[in-house]
N, C-alpha and C positions, 0 to 999 in steps of 0.2 A: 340284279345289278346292285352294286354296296352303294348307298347313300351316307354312310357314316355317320356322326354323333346328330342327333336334331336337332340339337343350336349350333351346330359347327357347319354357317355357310361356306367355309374355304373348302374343308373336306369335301361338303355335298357335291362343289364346282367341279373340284380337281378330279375328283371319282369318275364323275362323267368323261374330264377332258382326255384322264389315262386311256378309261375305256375304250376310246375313239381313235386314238393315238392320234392325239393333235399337240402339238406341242407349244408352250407358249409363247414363241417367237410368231407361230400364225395368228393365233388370237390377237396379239400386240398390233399385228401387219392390217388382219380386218376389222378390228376393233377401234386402233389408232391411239389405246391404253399404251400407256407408257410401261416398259416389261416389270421397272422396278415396281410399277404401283399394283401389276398381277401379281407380280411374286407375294404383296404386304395385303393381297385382298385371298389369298389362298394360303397365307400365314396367320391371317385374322390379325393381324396390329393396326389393330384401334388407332392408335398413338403415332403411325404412321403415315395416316389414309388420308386424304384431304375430308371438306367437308361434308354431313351427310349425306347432301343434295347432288355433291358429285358422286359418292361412291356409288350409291343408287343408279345412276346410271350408268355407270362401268358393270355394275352387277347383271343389269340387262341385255345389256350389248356382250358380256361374257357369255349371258345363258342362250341367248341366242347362236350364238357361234357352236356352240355344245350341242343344242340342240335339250334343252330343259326349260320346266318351267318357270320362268320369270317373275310371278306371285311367292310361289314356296319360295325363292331363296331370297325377294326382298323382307319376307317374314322371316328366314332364318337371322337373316343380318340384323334387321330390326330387333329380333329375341337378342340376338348374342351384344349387340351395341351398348343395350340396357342394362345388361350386365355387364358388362366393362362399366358404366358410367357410376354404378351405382358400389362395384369396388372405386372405382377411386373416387368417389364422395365420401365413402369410409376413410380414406387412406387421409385425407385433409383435410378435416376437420379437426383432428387431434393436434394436428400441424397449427392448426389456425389458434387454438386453444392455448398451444405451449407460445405461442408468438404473443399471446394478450400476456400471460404470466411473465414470462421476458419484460414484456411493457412494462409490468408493475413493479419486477424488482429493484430496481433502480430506486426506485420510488422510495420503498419502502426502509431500504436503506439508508436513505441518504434522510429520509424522517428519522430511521433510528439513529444516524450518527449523529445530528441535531440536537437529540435529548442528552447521550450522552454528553458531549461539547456543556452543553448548557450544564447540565451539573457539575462538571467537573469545576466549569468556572466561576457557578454560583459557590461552590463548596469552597476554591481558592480566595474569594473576595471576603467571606464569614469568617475565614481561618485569619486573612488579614486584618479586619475589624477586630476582631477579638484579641490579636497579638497588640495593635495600636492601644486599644481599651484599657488593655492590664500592664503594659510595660511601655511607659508614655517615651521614657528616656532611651529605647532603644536607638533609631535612627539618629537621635541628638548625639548617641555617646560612642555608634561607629563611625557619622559623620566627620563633624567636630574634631576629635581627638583629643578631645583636652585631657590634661593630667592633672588626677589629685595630686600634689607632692608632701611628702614627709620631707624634703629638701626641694631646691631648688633643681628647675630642668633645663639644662644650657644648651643653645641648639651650636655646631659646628661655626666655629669663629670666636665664641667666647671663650675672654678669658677668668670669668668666674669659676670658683672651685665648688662643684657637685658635691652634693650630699649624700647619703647612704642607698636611700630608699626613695623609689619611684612605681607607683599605680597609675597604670594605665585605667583611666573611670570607665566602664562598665558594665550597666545592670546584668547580675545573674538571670539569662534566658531561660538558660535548662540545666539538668545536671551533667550535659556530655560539652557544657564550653569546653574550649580549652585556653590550658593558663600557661604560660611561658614565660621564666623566672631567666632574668643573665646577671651575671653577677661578674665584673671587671678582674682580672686577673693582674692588668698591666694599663697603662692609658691608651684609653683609644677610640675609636667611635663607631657606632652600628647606625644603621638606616633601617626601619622597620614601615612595612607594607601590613595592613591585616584586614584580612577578607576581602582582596581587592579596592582598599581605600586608598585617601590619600597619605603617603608618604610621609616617616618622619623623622628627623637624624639627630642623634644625641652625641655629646664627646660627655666618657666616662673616665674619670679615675679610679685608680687600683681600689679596688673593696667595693665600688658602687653597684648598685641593685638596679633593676628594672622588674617591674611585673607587667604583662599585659595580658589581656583576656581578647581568646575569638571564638569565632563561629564556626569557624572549619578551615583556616589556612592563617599561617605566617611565612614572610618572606623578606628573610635577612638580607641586610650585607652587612658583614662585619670585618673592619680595618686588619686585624689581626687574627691567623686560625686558631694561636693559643693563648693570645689576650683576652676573653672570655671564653665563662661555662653557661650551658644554657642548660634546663630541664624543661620539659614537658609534663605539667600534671605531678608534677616530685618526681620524674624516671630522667636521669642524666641521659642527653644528647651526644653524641659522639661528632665530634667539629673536624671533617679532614684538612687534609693540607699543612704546609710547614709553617712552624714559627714566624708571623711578621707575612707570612702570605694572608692577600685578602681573600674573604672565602663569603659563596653566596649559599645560601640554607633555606631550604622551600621546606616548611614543619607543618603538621606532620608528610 
């Protein structure tokens, strides 16, 4: 008679039950085993079976019916159980292991992006001291806006006569300011914006100058597109639009 693998209680059962030719609907009938749980108790699925204490006694009342002994196949089961248990105590523990590491990267990240942050704003706040420290009139002379004058600076409504030459006062930050020279063509008036500050509107006579100094932006309006020329840095701007049109200039 074939008993099959000696940890394979399904095999051992079913060897028998072929033998006899009983088929598992009778077993189900005298046993009162539900057919799907003979089928997972002669497929050996562990994962299937209810618990120990019942399959054990399906297993008896199976070997019964067959006509086997009863001991051998609660030892087969018992062998085979332990090995099922003991792969999948292998199988999740590694599972458990990658789930703590998961836990900690969050962590860990969000510690590093912490230092980072902090540095970057410790380094922001030193860069700032040190800019206040050495260059006291900076925020005073974008603020502010006042002008040196080599003449006088007429804002829009007067009717004094302008001078040649107008500085815009500005500590030299760096060597990439920029300087923006206009120089009057015909009478007229511009509005200058610089660095996003406040606003400032002059009326020029023909020949009059203007100098101003920024940081990274000017933004014209000027009453006329060919009443003034403007340079950037000594490199001539090109002003579109017609004569007598107003025209708006975002430099550079």
């Amino acid at each position: 008679m074939t008993t099959g693998n000696a940890l394979s209680f399904g095999n051992y059962l079913r060897s028998f039950r072929l033998e006899k030719r009983i088929s598992l609907e009778n077993i189900s009938r005298e046993t009162k085993i539900g057919l799907r749980n003979l089928i997972h108790i002669e497929m050996e699925n562990h994962d299937k079976l209810p618990a120990e204490v019942f399959v054990k006694g399906y297993l008896q009342a199976y070997a019964d019916v067959v006509g086997v002994n009863k001991s051998e196949v609660i030892r087969l089961y018992s062998s085979s159980l332990n090995i099922y248990k003991k792969i999948a105590d292998s199988k999740s523990k590694p599972k458990r292991a990658d789930s703590k590491l998961w836990l900690k990267l969050p962590l860990s990240f969000l510690i590093i992006a912490s230092v980072i942050i902090l540095s970057v704003l410790s380094a922001d706040v030193f860069q700032e001291k040190d800019l206040t420290k050495d260059r006291p009139d900076r925020m005073s002379a974008i603020e502010t806006g006042h002008a040196d004058r080599k003449g006088p600076v007429q804002k829009i409504g007067s009717s004094t006569k302008t001078d040649k030459t107008f500085n815009f006062k500005h500590e030299r930050l760096n060597p990439e300011r920029l300087l923006l020279e206009v120089t009057a063509v015909e009478n007229t008036w511009i509005k200058v914006i610089i660095d996003n500050s406040a606003s400032k509107e002059y009326r020029l006579n023909s020949e009059d100058r203007l100098k101003f100094y920024a940081l990274s932006q000017f933004n014209i309006l000027v009453g006329g597109a060919k009443m003034a020329k403007f340079k950037l840095n000594g490199k001539p701007i090109k002003v579109p639009g017609k004569n007598g049109q107003m025209v708006n200039l975002v430099i550079p």
